[in-house]
N, C-alpha and C positions, 0 to 999 in steps of 0.2 A: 504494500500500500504506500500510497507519496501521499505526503502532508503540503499543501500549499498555504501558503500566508503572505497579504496582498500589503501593501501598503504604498502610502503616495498621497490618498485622498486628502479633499481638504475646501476650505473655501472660496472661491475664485470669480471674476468678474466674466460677465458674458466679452467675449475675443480675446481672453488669457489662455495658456497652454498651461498643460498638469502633467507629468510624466507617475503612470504607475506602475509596481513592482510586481511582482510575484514571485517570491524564494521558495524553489520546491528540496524536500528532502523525503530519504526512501528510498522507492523505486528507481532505477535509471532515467533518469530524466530523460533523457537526451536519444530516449526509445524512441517516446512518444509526444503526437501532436499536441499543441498547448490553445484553449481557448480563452475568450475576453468575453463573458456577457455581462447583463447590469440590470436591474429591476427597480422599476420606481413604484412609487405608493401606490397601490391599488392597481398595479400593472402588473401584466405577466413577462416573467424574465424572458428578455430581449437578448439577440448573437449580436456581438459587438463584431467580434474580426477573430481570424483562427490562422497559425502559423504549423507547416509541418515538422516534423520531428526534428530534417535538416536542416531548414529557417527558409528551403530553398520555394516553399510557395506560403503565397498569404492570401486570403479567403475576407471579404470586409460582407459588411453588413449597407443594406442601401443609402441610412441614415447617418453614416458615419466617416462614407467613402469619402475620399479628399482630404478630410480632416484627422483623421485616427490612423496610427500607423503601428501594430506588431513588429515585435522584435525579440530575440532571444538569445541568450548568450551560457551555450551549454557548459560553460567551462566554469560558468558562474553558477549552475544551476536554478538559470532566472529569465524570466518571460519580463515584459517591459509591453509597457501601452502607451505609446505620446499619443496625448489628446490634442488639437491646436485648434484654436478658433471654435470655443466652447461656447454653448447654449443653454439658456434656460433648460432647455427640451433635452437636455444630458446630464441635470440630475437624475442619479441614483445612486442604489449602490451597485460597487461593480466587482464584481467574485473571477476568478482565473478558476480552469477546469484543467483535467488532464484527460485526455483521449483514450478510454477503453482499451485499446488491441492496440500494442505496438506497432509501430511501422506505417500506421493507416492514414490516409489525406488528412486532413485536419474538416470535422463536420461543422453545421451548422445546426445541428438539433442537440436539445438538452440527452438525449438519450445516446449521443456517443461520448458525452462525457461521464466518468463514474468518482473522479475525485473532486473534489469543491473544496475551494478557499471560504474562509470565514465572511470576505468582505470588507470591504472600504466604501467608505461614503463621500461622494465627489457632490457640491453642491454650487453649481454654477449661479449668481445672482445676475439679475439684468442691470 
């Protein structure tokens, strides 16, 4: 099993950029693909963007593309979200995941992730 724990969150003005963490330990990291979702109040958790195991594809979400960039640095055993040009409409909070079955593309659905981070709370003001 990989333990993920996110940090980074924090307060920030709408067109401020946020960079968040994710330090996994455990499992090999460095297997498997790493996700970004985020859930806000009374919403259903949302795919931010998905990198695969080698960094070498990235996967965005509609809402996000342009702005939000994965990154991953296996040596660090640490996944990385820059947020840029931040929105009202991107608070939540945002949890890192780890991908089910080694080796596999990086998904877009809650159900090819099976570990989850605690959370950070990113709260964009206008």
């Amino acid at each position: 099993q990989v333990q993920l724990v996110e940090s980074g969150g924090g307060l920030v003005q709408a067109g401020d950029s946020l960079r968040l963490s994710c330090a996994a330990s455990g499992r090999t990291f460095s297997m498997y693909a790493m996700g970004w979702f985020r859930q806000a109040p009374g919403k259903e958790r949302e795919f931010v963007n998905g990198i695969s195991w080698s960094g070498g594809v990235t996967i965005y979400g509609d809402s996000v593309k342009g702005r939000f960039t994965i990154s991953r640095d296996n040596a660090k055993n640490t996944v990385y979200l820059q947020m840029n040009s931040l929105r009202p409409e991107d608070t939540a909070v945002y949890y890192c995941a780890a991908n089910k079955t080694p080796f596999a593309t990086p998904g877009r659905f809650l159900y090819d992730y099976n570990c989850w981070g605690q959370g950070t709370q990113v709260t964009v003001s206008s």
